[in-house]
Backbone bond lengths (Angstrom), bond angles and torsions (degrees), N, CA, C in turn:
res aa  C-N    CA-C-N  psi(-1)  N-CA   C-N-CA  omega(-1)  CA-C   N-CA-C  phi
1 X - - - 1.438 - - 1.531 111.02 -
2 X 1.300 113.27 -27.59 1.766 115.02 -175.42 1.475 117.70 -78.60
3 X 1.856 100.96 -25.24 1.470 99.80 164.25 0.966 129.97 -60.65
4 X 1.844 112.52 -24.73 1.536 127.33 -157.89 1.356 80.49 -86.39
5 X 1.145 168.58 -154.73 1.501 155.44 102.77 2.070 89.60 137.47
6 X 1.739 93.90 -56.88 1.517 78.13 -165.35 1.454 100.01 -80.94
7 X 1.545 140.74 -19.88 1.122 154.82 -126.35 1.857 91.10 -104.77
8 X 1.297 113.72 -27.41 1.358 124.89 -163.06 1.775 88.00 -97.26
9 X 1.261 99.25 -64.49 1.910 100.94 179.39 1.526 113.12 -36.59
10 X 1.147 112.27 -46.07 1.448 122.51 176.98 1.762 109.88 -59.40
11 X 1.421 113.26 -66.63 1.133 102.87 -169.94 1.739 119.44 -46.37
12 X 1.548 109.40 -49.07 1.578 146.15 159.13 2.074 100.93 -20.38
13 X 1.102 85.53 -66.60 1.925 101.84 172.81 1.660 103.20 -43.54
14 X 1.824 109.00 -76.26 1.586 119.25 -173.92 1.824 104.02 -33.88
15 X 1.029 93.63 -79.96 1.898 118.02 172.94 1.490 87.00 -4.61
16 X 1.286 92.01 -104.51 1.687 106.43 -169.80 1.295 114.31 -30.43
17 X 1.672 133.22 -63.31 1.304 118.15 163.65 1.104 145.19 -12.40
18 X 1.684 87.82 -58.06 1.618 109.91 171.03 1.188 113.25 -23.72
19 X 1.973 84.00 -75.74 1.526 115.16 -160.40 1.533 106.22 -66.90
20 X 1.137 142.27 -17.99 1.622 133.19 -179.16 1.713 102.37 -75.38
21 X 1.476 104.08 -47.08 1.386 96.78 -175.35 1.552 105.78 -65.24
22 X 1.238 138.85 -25.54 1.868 121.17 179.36 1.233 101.77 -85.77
23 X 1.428 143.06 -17.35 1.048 131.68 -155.03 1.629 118.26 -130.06
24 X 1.572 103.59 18.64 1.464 143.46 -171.96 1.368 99.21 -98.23
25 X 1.522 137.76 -27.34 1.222 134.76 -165.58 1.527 119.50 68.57
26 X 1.352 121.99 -0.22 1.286 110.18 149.01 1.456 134.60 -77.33
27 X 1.275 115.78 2.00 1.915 109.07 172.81 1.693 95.16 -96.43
28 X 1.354 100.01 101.21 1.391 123.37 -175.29 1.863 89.14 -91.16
29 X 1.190 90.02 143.14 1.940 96.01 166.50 1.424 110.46 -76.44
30 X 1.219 105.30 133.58 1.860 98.69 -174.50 1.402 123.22 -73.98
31 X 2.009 106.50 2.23 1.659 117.13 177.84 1.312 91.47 -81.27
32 X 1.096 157.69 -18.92 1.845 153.70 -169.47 1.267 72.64 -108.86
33 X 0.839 155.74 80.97 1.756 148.61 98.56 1.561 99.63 -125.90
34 X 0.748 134.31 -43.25 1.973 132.77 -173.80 1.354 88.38 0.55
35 X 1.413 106.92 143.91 1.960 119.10 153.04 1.604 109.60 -162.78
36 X 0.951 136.11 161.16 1.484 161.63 141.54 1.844 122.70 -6.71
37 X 1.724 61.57 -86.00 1.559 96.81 -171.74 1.835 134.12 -84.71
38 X 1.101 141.08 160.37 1.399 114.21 -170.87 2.164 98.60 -102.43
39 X 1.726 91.51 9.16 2.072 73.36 173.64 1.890 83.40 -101.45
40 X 0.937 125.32 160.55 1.221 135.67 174.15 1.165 124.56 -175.03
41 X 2.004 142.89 150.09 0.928 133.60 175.75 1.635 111.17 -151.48
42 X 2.029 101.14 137.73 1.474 108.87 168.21 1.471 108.23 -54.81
43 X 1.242 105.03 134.27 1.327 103.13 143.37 1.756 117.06 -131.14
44 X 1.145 116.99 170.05 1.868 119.27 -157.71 1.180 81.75 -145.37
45 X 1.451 98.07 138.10 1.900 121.35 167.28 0.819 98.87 -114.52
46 X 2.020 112.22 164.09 1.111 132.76 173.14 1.833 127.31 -18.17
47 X 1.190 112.44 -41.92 1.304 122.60 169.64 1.225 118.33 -64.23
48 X 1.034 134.54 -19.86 1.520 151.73 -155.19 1.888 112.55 58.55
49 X 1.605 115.38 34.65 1.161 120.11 164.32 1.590 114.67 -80.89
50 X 1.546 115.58 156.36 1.404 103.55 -176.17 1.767 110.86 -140.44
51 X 1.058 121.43 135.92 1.839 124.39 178.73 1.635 87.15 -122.30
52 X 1.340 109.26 161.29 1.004 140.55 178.90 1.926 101.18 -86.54
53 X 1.535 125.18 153.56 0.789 114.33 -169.89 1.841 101.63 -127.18
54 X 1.342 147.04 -176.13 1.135 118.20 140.70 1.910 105.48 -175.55
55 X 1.077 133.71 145.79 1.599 136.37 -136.80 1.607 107.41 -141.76
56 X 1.069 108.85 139.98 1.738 109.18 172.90 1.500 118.49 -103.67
57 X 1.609 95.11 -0.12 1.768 106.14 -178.37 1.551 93.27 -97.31
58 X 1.695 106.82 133.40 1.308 115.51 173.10 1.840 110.29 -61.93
59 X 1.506 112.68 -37.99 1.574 115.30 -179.41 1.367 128.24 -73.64
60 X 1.349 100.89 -4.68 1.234 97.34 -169.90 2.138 90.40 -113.35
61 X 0.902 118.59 -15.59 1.239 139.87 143.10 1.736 112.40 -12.96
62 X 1.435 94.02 -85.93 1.317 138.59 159.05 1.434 95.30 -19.39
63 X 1.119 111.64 -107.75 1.505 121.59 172.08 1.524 138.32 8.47
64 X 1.534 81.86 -63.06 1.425 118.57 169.51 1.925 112.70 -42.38
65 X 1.531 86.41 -67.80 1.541 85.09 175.77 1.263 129.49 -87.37
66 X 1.760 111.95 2.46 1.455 104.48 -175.80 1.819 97.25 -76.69
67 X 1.636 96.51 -26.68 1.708 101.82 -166.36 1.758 103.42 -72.04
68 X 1.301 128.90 5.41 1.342 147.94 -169.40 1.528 92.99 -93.91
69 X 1.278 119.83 -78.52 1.623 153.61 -175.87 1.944 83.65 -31.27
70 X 1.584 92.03 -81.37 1.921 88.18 -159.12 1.367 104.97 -83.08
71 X 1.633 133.50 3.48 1.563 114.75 -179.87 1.235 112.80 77.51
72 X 1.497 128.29 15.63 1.790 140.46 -172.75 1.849 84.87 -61.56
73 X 1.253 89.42 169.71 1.596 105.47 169.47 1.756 83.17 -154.49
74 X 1.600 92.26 130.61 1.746 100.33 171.49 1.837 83.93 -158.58
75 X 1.417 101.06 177.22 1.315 132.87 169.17 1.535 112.70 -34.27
76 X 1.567 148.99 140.09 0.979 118.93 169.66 1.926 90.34 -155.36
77 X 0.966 113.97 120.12 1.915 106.25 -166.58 1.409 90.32 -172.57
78 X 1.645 101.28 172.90 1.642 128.37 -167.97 1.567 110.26 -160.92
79 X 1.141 125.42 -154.82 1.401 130.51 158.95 1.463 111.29 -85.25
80 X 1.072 119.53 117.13 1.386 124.04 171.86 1.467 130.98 -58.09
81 X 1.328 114.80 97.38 1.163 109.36 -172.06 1.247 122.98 -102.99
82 X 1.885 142.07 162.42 1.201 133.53 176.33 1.934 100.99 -78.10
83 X 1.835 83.78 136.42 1.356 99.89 155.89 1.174 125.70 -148.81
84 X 1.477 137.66 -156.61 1.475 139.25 -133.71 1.593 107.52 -143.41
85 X 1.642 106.51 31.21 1.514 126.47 -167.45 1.524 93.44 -129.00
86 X 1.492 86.73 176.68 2.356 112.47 -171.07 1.482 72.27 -42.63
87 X 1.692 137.93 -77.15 1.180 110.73 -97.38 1.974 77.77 -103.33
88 X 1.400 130.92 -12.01 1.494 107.61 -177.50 1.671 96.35 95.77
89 X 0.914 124.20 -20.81 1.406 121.12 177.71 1.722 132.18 -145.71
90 X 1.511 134.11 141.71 1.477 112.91 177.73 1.347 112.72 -123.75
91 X 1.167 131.43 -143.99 1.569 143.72 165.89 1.068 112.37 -87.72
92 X 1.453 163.81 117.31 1.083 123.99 157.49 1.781 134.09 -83.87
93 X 1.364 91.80 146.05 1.427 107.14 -140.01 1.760 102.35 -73.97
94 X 1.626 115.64 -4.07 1.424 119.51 162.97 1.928 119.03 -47.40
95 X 1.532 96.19 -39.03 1.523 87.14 -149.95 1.902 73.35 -138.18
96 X 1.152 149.66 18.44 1.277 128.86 149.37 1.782 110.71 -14.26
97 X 1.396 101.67 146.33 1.237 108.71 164.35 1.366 114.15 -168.09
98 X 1.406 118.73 151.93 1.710 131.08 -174.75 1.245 96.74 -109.81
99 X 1.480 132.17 127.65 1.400 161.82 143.16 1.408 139.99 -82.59
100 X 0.982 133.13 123.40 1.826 123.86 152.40 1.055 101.25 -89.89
101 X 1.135 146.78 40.14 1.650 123.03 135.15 1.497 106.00 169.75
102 X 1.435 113.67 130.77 1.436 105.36 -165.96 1.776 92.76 -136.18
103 X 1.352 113.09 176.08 1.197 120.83 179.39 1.669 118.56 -68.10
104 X 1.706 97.03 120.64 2.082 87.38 -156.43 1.840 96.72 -70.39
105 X 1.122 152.10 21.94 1.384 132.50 124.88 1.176 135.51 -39.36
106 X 1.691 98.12 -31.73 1.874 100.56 -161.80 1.840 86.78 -104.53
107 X 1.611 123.42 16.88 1.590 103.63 165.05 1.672 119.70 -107.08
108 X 1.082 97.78 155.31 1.459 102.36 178.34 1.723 108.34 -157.26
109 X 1.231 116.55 -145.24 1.694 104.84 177.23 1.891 83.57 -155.70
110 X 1.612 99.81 -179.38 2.020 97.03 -166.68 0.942 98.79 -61.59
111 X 1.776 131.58 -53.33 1.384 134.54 -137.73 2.003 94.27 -70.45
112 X 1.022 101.42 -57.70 1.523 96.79 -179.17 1.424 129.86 -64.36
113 X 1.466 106.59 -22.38 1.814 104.23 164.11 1.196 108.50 -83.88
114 X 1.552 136.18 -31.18 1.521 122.45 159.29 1.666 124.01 -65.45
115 X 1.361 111.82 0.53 1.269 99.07 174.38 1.515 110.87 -98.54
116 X 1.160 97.88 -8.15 1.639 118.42 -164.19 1.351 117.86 -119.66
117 X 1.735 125.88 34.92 1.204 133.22 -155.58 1.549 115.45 -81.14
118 X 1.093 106.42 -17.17 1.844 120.40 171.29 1.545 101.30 -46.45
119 X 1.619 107.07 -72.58 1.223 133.81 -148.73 1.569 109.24 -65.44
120 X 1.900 102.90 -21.55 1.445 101.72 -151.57 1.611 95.52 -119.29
121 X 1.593 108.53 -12.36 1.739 109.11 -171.91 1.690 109.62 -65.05
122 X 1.199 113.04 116.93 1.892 113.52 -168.59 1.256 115.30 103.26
123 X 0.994 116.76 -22.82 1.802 121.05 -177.16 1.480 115.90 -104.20
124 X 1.528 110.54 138.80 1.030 100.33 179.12 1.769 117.13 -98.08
125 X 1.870 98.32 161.50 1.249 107.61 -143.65 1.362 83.16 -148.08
126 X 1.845 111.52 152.90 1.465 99.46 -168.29 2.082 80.74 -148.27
127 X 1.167 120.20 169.88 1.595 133.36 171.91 1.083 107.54 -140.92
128 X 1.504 105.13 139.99 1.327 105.09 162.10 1.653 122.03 -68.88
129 X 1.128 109.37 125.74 1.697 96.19 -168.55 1.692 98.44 -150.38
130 X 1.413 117.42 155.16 1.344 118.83 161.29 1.882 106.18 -121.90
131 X 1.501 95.05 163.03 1.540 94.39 -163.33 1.891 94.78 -74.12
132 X 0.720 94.56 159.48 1.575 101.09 175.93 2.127 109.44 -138.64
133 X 0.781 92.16 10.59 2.193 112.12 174.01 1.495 96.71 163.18
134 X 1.804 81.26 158.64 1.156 125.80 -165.83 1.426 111.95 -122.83
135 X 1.073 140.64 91.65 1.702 115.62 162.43 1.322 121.45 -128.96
136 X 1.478 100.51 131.31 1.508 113.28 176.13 1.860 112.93 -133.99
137 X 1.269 99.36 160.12 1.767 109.03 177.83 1.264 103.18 -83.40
């Protein structure tokens, strides 16, 4: 009977595991990551939604991973351009840029500039977001 007891605890344990890891918000869809390039970075907004980010300026680069390093959350947006990922749209990676404080017209978060891609395709648009990965060669 004590086997039955631990045999049940165990399964009880798996379960939950399972279930924390899908329901933890880390099984990100790997179409909200799409990118280009091999330097690239998550970033996650307020919602805990996440796009991939990625820059041709070495400083703003920089940024990227210092906001990795301390866990900052600041401004992080470009011109919104169409793309071929979850959300239908990215940063573009010409003129990316990291902010503390930008004009609250140009904020929003992913879920609402992808729902709203008319309004937002050409314009720039910024989220509050902190990096959450880093990858470079």
């Amino acid at each position: 009977m004590r086997k039955l007891y631990v045999a049940v605890a165990v399964i009880i344990v798996a379960v939950l595991a399972v279930a924390a890891f899908f329901f933890s918000g880390k099984n990100v869809d790997p179409r909200a990551l799409k990118h280009e390039t091999s330097r690239w970075a998550v970033i996650e907004d307020i919602n805990g939604d996440q796009i991939a980010v990625e820059t041709v300026r070495n400083d703003t680069w920089a940024e990227l991973v210092q906001m990795r390093q301390n866990g900052s959350r600041l401004w992080v947006g470009s011109f919104v351009e169409a793309y071929d990922n979850l959300w239908g749209f990215r940063f573009s990676p010409g003129n990316l840029t990291v902010a503390e404080v930008t004009a609250e017209g140009l904020q929003a978060n992913i879920k609402y500039i992808s729902a709203n891609l008319a309004n937002w395709m050409g314009q720039l648009a910024y989220v509050s977001a902190r990096v959450v990965d880093v990858h470079s060669p």
